[in-house]
VODO-180279 format. One record per residue: y, z, x of N, C-alpha, C in turn; residue in three letters. Coordinates in pm, whole numbers, plus 50000, padded with zeros to 5 digits. Layout:
residues N
YZXYZXYZXALA;...
***
This chain:
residues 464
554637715191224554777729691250555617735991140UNK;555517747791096556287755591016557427757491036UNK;558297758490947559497764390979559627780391015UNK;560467781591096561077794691210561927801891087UNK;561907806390955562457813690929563267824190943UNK;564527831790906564957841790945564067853190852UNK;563477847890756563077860890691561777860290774UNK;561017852090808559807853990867559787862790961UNK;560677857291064560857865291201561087880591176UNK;561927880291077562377898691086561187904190978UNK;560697895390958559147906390853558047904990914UNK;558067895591091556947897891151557207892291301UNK;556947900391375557827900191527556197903991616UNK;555167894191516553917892291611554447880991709UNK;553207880291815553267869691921553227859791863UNK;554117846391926554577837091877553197823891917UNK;552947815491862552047811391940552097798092058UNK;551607798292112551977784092262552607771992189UNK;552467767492082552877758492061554637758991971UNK;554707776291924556147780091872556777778592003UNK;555897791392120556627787092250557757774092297UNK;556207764692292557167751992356558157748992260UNK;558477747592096558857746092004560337749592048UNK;560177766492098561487778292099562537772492218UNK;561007764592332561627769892444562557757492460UNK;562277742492415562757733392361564247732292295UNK;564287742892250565287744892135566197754292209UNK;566147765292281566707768592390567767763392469UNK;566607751292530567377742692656567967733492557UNK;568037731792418569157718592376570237725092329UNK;569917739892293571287742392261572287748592365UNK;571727754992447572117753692586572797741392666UNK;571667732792689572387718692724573607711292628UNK;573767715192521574607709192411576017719592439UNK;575857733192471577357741692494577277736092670UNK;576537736492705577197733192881577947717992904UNK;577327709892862577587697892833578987697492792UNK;579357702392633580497704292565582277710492658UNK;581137722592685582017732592811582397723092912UNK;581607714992985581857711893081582617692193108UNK;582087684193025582517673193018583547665492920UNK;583417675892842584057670592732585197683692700UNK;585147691692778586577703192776586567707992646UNK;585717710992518585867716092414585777729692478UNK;586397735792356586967746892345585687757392353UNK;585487768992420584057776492458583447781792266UNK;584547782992232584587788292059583437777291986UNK;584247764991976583577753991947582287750292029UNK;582137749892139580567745892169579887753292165UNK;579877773792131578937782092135578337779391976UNK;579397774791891579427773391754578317760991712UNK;578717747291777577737736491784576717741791849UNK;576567752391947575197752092024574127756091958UNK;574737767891863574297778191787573487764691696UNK;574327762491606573347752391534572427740991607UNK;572907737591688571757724991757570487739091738UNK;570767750491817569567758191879568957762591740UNK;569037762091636568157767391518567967751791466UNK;568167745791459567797730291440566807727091449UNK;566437729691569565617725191684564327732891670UNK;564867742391677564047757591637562697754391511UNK;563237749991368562837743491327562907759291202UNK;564607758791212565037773791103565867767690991UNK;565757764090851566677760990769568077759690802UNK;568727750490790570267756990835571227762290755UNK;570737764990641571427775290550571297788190642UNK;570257789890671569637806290757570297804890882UNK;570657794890949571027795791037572607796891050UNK;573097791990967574537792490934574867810790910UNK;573727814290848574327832290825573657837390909UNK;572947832391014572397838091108573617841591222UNK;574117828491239575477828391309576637836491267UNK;577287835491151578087841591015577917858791046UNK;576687859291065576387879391094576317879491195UNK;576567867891322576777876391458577717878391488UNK;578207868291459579917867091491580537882491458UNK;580387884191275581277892891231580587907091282UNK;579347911391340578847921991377579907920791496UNK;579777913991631580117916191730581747917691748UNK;582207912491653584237910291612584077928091592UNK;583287933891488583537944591463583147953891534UNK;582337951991600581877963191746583147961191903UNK;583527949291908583947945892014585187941091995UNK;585657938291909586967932191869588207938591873UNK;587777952791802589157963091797588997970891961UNK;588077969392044588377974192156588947963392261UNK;588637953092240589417944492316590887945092287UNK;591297944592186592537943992105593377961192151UNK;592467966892140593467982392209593377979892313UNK;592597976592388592867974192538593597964992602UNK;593897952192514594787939292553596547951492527UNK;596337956892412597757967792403598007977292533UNK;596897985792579596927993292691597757983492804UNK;597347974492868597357968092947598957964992940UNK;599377960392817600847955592781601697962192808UNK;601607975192758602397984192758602277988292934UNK;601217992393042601227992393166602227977593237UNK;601907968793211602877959893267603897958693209UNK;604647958993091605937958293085607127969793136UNK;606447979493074606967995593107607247995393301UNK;606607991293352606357991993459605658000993519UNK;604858005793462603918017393514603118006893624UNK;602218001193578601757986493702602817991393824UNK;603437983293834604187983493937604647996794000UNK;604648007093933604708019193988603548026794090UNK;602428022194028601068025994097601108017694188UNK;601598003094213601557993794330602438001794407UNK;603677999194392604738007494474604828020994551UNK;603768032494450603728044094526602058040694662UNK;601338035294609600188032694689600518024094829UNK;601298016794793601858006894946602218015595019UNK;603708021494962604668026695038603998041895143UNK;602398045095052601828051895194600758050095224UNK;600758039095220598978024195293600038026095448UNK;599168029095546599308023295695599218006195701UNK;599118002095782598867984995841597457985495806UNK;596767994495893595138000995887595107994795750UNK;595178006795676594378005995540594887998895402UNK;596147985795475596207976795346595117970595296UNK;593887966895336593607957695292592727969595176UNK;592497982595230592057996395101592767998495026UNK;594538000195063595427999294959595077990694845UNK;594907977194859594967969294757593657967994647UNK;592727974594731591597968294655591777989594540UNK;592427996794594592638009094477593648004394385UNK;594467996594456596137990994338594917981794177UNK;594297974294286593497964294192592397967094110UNK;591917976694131590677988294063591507993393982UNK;592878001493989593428012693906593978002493763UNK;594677991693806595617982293752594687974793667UNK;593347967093710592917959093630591377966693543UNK;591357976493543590927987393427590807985993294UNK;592487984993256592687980693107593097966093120UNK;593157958693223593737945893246592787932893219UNK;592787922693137592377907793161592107905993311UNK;590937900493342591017895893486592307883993530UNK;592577873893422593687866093437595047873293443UNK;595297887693337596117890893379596887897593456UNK;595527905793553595437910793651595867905093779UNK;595277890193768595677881493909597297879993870UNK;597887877193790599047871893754599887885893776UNK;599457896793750600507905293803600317914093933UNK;599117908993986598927913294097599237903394215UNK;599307889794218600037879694293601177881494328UNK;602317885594287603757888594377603187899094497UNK;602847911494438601987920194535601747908294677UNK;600557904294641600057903994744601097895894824UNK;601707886394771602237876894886603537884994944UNK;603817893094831605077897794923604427909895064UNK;603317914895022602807925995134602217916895255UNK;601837903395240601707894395284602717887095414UNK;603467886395333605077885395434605057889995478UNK;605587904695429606527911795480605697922395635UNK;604467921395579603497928895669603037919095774UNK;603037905395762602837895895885601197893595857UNK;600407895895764599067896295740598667881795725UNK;597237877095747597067866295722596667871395527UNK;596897858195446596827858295276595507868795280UNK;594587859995338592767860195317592867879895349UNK;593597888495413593257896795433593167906095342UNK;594867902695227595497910795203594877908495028UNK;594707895095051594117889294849592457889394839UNK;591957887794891590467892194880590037903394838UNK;590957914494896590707927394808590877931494710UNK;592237929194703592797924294577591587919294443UNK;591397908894495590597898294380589377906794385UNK;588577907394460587707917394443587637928294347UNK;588747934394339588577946694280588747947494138UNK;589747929494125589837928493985588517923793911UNK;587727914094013586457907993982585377920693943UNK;585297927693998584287933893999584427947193890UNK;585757950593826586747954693717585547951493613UNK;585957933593592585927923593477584557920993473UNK;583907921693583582687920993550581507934193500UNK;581857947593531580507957293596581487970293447UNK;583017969293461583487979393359583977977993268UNK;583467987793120583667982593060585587990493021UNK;586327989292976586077980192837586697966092821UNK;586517960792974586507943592936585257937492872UNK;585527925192788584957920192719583297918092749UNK;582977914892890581757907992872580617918192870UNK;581377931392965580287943192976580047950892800UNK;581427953692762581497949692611580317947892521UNK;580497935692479579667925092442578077929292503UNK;577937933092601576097932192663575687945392598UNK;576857953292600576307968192509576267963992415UNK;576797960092322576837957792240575097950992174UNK;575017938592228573527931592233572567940492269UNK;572727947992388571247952092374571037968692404UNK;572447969892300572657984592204572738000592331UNK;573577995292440573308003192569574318019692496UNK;574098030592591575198040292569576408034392697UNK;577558038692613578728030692666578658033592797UNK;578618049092759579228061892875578298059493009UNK;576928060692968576328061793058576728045393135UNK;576558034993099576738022393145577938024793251UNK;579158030093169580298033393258580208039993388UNK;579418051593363579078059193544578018054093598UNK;577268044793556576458035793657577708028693699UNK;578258018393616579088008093650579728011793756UNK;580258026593791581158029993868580668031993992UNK;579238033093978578468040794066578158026994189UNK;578128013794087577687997594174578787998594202UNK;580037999694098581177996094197581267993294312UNK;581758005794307581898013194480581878006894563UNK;580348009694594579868002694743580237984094781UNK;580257978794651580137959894581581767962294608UNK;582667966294577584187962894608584247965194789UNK;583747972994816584117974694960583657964495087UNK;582237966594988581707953395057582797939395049UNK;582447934294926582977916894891585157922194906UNK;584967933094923586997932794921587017935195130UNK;587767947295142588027951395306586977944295371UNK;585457944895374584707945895467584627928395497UNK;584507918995386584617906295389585997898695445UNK;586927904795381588187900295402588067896895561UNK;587857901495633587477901095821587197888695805UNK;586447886595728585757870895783586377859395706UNK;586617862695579587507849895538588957848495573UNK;589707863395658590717853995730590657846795811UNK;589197847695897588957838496005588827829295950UNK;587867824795879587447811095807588877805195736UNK;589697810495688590277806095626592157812995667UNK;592297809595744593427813095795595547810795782UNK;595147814995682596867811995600597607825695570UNK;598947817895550599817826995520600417824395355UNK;601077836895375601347831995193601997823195180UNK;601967814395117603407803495078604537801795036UNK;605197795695082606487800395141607127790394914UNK;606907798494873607537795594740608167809194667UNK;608657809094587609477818894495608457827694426UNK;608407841294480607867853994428608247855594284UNK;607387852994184607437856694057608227869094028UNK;609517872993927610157884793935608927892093843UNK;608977909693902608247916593854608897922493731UNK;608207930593597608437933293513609637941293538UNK;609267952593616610167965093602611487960093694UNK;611677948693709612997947993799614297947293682UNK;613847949093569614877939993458614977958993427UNK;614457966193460614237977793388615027989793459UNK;615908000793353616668009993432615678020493519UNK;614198022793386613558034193487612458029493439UNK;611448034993479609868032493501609168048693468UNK;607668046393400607228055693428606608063993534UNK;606078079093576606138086093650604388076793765UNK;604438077393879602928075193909602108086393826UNK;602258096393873600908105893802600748102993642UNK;601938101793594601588101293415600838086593384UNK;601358073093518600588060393422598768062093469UNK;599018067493607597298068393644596228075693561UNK;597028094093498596258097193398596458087993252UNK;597328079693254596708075493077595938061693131UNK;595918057993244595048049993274593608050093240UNK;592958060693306592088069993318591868075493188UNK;592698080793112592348083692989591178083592917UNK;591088071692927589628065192839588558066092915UNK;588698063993000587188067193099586838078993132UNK;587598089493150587608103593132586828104593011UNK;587408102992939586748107492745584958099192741UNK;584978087092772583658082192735582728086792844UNK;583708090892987582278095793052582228111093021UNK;583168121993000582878130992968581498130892788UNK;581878123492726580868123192624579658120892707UNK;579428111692769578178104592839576978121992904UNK;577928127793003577728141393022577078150092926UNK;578388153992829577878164292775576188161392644UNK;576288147092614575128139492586574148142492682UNK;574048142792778572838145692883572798163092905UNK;573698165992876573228184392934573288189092806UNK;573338186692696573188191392550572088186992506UNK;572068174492443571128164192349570458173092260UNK;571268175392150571258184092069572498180191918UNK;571738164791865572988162291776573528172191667UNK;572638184891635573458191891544574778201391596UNK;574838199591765575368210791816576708204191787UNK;577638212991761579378211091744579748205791859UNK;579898210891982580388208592110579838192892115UNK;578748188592085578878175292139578808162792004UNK;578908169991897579788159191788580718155491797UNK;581308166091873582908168591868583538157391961UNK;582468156292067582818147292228582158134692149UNK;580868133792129581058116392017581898114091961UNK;582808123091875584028113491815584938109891920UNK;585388122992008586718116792115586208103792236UNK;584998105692257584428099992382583608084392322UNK;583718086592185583448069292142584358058192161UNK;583818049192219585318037992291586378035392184UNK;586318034592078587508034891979588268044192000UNK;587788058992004588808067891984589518069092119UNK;588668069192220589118067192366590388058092402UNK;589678044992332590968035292388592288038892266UNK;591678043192129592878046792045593928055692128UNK;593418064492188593748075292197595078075992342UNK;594388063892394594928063092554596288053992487UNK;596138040092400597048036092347598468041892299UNK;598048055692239599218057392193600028070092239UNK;598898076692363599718079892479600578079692575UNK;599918057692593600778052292660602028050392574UNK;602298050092463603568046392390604728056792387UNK;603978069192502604818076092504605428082992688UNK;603898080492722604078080892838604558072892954UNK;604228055092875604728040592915606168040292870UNK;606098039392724606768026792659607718036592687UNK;607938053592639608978058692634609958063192743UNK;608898064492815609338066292939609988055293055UNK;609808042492970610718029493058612348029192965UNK;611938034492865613378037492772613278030092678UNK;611808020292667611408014692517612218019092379UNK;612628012792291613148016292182611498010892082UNK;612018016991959611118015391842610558002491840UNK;611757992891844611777976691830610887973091956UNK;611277976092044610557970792167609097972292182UNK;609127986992127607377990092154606737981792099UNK;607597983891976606577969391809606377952691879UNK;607477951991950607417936792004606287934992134UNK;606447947992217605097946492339604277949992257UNK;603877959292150602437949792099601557940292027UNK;602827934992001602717922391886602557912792015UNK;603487910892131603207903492246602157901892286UNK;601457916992266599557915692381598857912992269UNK;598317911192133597737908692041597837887492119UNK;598447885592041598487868992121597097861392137UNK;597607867292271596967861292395595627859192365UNK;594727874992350593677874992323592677868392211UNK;593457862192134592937853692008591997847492041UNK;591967840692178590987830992213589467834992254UNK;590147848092369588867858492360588267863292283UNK;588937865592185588267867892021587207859691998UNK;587827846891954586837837791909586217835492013UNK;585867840792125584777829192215583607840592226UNK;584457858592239582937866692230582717866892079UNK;583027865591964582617866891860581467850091821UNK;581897838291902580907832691849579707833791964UNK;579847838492097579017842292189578167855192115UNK;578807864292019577277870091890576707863391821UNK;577717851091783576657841091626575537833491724UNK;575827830391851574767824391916573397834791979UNK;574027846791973573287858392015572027860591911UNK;572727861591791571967863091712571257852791663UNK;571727841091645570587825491604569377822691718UNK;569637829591816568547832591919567247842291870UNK;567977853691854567267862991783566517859491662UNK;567157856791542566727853291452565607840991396UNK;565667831991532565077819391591563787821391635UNK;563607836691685562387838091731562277840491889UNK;563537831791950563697830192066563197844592122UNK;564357851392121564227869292154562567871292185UNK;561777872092097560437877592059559837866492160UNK;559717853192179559437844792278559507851192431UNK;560787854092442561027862892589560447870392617UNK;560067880292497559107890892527557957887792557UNK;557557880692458555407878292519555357872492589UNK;556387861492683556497854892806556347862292892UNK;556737871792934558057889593007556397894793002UNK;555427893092915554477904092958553817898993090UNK;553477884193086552557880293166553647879693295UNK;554567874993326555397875693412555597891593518UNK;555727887393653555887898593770557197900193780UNK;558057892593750559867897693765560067905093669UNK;560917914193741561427928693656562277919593547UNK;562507926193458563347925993340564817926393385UNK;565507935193449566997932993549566817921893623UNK;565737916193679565787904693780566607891893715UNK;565487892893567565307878393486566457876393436UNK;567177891893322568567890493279570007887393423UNK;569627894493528570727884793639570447868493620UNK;569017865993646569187851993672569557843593586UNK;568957845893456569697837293327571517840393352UNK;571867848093350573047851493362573907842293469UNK;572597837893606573847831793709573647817893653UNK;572477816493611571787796693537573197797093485UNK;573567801393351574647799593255576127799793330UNK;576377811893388577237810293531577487796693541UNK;576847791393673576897781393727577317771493622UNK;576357770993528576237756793428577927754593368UNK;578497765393282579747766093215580597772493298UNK;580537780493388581597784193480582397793993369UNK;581917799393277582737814093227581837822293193UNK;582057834493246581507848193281581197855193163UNK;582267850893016581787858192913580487851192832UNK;580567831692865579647828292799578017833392868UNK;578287834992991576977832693026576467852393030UNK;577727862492974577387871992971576247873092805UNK;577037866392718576137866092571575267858592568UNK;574867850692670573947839392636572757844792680UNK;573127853092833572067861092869571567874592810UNK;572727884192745572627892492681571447888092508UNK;571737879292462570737873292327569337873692380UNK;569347864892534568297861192545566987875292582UNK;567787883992661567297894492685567067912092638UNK;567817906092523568187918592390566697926292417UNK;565237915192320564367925492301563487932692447UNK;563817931192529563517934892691563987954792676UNK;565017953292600565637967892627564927977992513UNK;564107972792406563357982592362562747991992412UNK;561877988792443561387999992574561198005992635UNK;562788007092700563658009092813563998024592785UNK;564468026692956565168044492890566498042592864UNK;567578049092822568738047892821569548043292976UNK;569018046593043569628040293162569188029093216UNK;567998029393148567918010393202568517999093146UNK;568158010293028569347996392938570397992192976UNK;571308002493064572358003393074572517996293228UNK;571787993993317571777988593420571117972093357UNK;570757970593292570347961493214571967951893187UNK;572957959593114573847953493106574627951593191UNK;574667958793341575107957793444574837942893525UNK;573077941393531572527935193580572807918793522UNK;573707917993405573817908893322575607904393343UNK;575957915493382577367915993459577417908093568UNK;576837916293673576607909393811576337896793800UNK;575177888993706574757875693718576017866693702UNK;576927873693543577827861993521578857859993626UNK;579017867093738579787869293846579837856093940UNK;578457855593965577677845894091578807833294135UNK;578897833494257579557817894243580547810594149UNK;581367813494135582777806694061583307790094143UNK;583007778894086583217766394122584327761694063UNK;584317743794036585777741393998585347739293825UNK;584057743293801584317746193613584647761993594UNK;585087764193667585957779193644587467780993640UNK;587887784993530589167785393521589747794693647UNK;589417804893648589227814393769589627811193931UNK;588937796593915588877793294069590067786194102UNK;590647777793993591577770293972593087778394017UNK;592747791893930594017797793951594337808294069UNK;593157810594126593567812794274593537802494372UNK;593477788994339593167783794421594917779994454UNK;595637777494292596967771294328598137783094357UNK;597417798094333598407807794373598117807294496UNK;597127806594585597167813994709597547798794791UNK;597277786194731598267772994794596847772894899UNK;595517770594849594697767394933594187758294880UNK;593437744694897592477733594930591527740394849UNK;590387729194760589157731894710588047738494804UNK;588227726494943587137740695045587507753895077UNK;588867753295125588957767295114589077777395063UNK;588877770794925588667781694789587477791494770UNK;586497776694794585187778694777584587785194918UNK;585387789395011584687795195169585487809995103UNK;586577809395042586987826395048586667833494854UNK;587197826894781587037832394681585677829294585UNK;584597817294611583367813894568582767818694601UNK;582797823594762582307834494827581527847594796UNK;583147854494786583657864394720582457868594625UNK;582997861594586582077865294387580537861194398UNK;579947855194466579137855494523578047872594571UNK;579097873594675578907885594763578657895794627UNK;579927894894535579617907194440578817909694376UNK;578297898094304577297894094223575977894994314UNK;575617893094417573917896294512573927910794547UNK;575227918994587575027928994668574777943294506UNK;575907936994410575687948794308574207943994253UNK;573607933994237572627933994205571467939694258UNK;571687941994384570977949194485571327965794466UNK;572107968194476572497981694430571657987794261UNK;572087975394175570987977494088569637981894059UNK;568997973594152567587974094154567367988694229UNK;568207990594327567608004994393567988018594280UNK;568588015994225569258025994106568358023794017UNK;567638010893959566558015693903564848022293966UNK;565398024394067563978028394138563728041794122UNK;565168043294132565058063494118565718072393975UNK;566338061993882566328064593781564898065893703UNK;
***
């Protein structure tokens, strides 16, 4: 058989023929099986096996590996540069909310007028507002004293009070962007941010209430504990003379989502690129300037307002830069694999498969999405793996499908969280529960979020 060129493919994106098929589809499942494998038995690093996968999968493919090496080489550095500096302002947003103590301010004013009634609503708005600009990891980590102390002190069983909680961060990290994986799926299969954002908000909704308050009922039954009786992590702002105002951290919270959905808007009641009024909202309402913009609001509305000095601000954001290094490298080589897909032929495979096929296009990108799920147990790999695979699906498409498209690719990586999830691990030893009862309240969980927003999906594309 011929070789799978990169120049071939992009100078001719005819139907592939049954025997490239089996060739592609071959090459697929080894480089696939070669990152799950890696991911999963052998604990390499997600960076490193998307990197080996990438090459097994053009190998196989039967693509030069010079071509495949810059096939990878231009995904990486496309997706670092689309997705990189927004992760990176947003890992800063987030920093500056938890050290300053604004976090804890929005917890504190929201408790103190939650009834008994409506804690378990309290938490899942603390956990929506808070994990916004937040890491889902670092969301649980500063949202855990929370719960156990409202836990205590309120006499609640855990399951009532942390399910919502987790929920709201889950469904955050999965459906809005500007965390990484929703990110990244715009990115692949070129969605409008904005619009993605007021769908996203729109599945929300109903998917937090459901898998947070309305579930919580049943996994305190099933799972019936109290918090554990160990030492409450000290919170940021306890070291701190003052904190910022509630109303000032919620609007720079908000900030950014304000700006990209107001662009999203005036894009739909204009659509008119020479008009001023809405050039004007593409520059402020493009996620760079948005999250720029909210950043260095907070440095005044956060940092200055906790009594931050010059030095300090420079050190909380040299602090939140860090962390994220790893996320870096794992969505930037989750593009080099995006694209050696693409470039492989794979992409164009999906499509002339996709014609003869009766499952919707949102169906197929969930399900690849929960396959990869399940297989590696992280949400961003199996967000790019499914996002590559389903890129050329969104040609087509109207702007809002696309955009439920990347939703639908959200929801999948959600599905079921097991013990190859870092995720599961770390609620399992904060909340001091057993592997089954992890997997009856928080596998659950994510579960619930991942079937019901997907469902929400599909009816949103019915009437879109």
């Amino acid at each position: 058989m011929s070789s799978l060129s990169v120049e071939m493919l992009a100078a001719d994106a005819a139907p592939i023929s049954s025997a490239g098929h089996a060739q592609l589809g071959i090459a697929v499942l080894a480089g696939v099986a070669v990152i799950v494998l890696l991911i999963t038995k052998t604990k390499l690093h997600a960076f490193l096996s998307l990197t080996i996968g990438s090459l097994v999968l053009g190998a196989v493919a039967g693509a030069p590996l010079d071509k495949v090496i810059t096939s990878f080489s231009t995904g990486l550095g496309s997706t670092t540069a689309s997705v990189g500096v927004l992760i990176a302002l947003g890992a800063i947003l987030g920093k500056l909310l938890a050290d300053s103590g604004g976090a804890d301010q929005i917890v504190d004013t929201i408790l103190a007028r939650a009834s008994r009634r409506s804690m378990p609503w309290a938490m899942v708005l603390i956990a929506a507002i808070v994990g916004l600009p937040l890491f889902f990891e670092i969301g649980i980590v500063l949202l855990i004293p929370v719960v156990l102390l409202v836990a205590k002190r309120g006499n609640f069983s855990l399951m009532r009070i942390g399910i919502p909680a987790l929920a709201g961060l889950s469904v955050m990290h999965g459906l809005i962007p500007p965390h990484p994986g929703p990110l990244v799926a715009i990115a692949a299969v070129h969605a409008n941010l904005g619009v993605t954002l007021a769908l996203g908000v729109l599945v929300a909704i109903p998917t937090v209430i459901i898998a947070g308050p309305v579930f919580s009922r049943y996994a305190a039954r099933w799972v019936d504990i109290q918090a554990p009786d160990r030492m409450v992590p000290d919170r940021p702002s306890e070291d701190l003379a003052k904190r910022p105002g509630f109303g000032a951290t919620v609007a720079t919270v908000l900030l950014p989502v304000v700006l990209m959905l107001a662009k999203a808007l005036v894009d739909i009641l204009i659509d008119d690129p020479a008009d001023t009024v809405q050039r004007a909202f593409d520059v402020v309402g493009s996620p760079l300037i948005a999250l720029l913009a909210a950043v260095l609001v907070a440095m005044f509305t956060l940092g200055r307002a906790a009594g931050f000095s010059k030095g300090r601000m420079s050190e909380t954001v040299e602090k939140s830069l860090a962390p994220i290094a790893s996320v870096l490298l794992i969505v930037g080589a989750g593009g080099g694999f995006k694209q050696t897909l693409v470039d492989s032929g794979v992409g164009q495979m999906v499509l002339d498969i996709s014609k003869d096929w009766s499952i919707p296009a949102l169906l197929l990108a969930w399900l690849i999405a929960v396959v990869m799920r399940l297989a590696t147990g992280s949400a961003t790999v199996a967000t790019v793996s499914a996002a590559g695979l389903v890129a050329p699906l969104a040609a087509d498409m109207s702007t809002a499908h696309v955009a439920l498209l990347v939703l639908a690719i959200g929801a999948g990586s959600l599905f079921f969280s097991h013990v190859n999830d870092a995720g599961f691990w770390l609620v399992k030893e904060y909340f001091g529960m057993d592997v089954g009862q992890t997997i009856k309240t928080w596998s659950v969980m994510e579960t619930i979020i991942s079937v019901v927003s997907m469902i929400f999906i599909m009816l949103l594309s019915l009437v879109l």
